[in-house]
N, C-alpha and C positions, 0 to 999 in steps of 0.2 A: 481816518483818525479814530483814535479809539480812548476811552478815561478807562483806565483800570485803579482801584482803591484797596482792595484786599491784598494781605502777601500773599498767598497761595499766585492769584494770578500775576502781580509783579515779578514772582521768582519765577514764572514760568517763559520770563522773557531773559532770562539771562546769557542765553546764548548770542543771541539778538542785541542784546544790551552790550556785553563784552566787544561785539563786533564793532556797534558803534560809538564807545567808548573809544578806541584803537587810533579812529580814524575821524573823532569831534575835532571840530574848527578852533574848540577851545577847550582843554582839559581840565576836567574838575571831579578831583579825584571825591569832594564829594559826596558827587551826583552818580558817581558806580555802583555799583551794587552791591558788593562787598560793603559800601560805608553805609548808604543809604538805607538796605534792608534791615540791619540794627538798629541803624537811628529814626525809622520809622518804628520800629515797635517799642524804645525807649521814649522819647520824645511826642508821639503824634497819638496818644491816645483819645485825648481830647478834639484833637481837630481834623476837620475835613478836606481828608486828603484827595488828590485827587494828580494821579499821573498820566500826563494827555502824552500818547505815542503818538507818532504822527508816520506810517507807512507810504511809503514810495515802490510801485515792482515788487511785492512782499518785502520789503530791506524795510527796519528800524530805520527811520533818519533823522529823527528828532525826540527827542526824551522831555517833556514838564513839567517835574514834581510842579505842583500847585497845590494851595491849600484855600477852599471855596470859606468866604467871610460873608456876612450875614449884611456886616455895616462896613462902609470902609470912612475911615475918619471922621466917626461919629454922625455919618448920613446915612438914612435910609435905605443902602441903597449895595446890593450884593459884588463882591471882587472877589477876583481872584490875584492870588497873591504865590509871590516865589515862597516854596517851603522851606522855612530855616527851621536849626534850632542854636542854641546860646553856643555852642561851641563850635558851630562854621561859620568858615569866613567868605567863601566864595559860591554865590548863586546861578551861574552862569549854566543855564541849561545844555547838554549834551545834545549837538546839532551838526551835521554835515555839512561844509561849507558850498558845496556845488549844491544843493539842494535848499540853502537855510532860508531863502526868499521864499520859498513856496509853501516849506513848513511853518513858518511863521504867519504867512500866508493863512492857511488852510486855521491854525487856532486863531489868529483874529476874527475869522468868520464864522467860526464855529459857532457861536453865539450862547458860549458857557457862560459868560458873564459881562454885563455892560461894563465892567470897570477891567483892566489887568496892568497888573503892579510887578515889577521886576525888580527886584533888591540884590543889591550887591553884586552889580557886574560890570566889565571895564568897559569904560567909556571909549576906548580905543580900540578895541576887540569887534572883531567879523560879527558878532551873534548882537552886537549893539547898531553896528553901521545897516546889519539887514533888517534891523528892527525897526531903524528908523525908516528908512526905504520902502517897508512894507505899509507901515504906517500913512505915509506921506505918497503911496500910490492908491491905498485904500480912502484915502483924503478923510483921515481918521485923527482927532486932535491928542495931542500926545505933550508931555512935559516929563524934564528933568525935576524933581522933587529935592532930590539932596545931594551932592555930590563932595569931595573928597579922598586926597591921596593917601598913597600907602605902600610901602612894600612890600612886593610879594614874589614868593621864589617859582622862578619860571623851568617847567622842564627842559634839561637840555644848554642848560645855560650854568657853566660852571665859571664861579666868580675867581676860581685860583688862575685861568685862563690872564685875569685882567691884575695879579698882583705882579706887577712889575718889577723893577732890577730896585729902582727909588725907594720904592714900599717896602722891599723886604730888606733894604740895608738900615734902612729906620727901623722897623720894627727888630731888627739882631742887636742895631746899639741899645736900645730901649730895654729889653729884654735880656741884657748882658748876655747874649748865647753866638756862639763860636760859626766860623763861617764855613759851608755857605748855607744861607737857611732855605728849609720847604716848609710847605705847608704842617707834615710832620712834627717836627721841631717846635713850631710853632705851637701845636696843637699839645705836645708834651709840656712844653711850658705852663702854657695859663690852666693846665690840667687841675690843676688844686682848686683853682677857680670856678670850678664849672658845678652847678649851670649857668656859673652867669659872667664866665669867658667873653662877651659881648660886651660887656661892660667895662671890664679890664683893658679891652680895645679900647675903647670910647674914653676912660679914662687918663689912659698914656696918650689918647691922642690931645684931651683938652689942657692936660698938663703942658703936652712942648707946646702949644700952642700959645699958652699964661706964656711961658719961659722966653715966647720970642717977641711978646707984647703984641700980640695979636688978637688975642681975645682979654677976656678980664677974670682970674679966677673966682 
């Protein structure tokens, strides 16, 4: 295991990085290098960064932006903490799934910091369940702090897959447009609308919904 904090040496892991980026248990675009390396030099001037690689066999297997805190919740007392900034939404460290117990492993023991803080990562995700595992073999006391749902779009998972024959003859009547509809069509319609096409969804749907006395408008 190794903390590297400078870009010079972070970029010099890219190759390494891209590799295991590829092939994370959980993708967080991020935590690549591409997003990360700008938004460390816009965002992290201030703070103490600190990126824990955690090598396996020479192989990258584990990636920790972390940022070292002095206090953590107004105690005396040093953490380390997932590195955000105001415009990401997902913390999820870049980790190998066949390996993520040992990498987690190896930074609990590390002994960087008595406290470490994980923000923003799914609670039903591989890099959560081995955390707690690692945790709970290390007989290390550990707590959920804040938790809360959300939507998030997942790779590989296209939601046109799941618009069915039902959906798309609602949405043709509602839209006045000629049959038979795709995605397309769709997409040409609420065009005027955009960006906020989402909404014009959400709209036509709470209207038929008033119309069929189902909800209340």
């Amino acid at each position: 295991m190794e903390v590297r904090s400078d870009p010079g040496s972070l970029r010099a892991l890219v190759p390494d990085w891209e590799a295991l980026a590829a092939e994370a248990a959980e993708p967080n675009p991020f935590y690549e290098h591409w997003a990360l390396l700008p938004a460390l030099e816009a965002y992290a001037a201030r703070d103490d960064v600190r990126c824990i690689a955690v090598w396996q066999a020479g192989r990258l297997d584990a990636l920790f932006p972390m940022t070292l805190e002095r206090r953590y919740r107004g105690m005396p007392v040093g953490a380390l903490r997932s590195w955000r900034h105001r415009n990401m939404l997902v913390c999820t460290p870049l980790i190998r799934k066949r390996t993520a117990l040992q990498s987690i492993d190896a930074l609990l023991q590390s002994g960087l910091a008595p406290v470490m803080e994980f923000l923003w990562i799914s609670a039903g995700g591989p890099f959560y369940g081995a955390l707690v595992e690692a945790a709970a073999r290390a007989r290390l006391p550990w707590l959920v702090s804040d938790a809360y749902a959300r939507a998030v779009l997942v790779r590989e998972r296209d939601p046109r897959a799941r618009f069915n024959s039902n959906m798309r003859n609602n949405l043709r009547r509602w839209l006045g447009l000629p049959d038979p509809l795709d995605y397309a069509s769709v997409h040409e319609a609420v065009a005027p609308w955009q960006p906020y096409a989402g909404l014009v969804y959400l709209h036509l749907l709470v209207d038929r919904l008033a119309a069929a006395g189902q909800v209340m408008p």
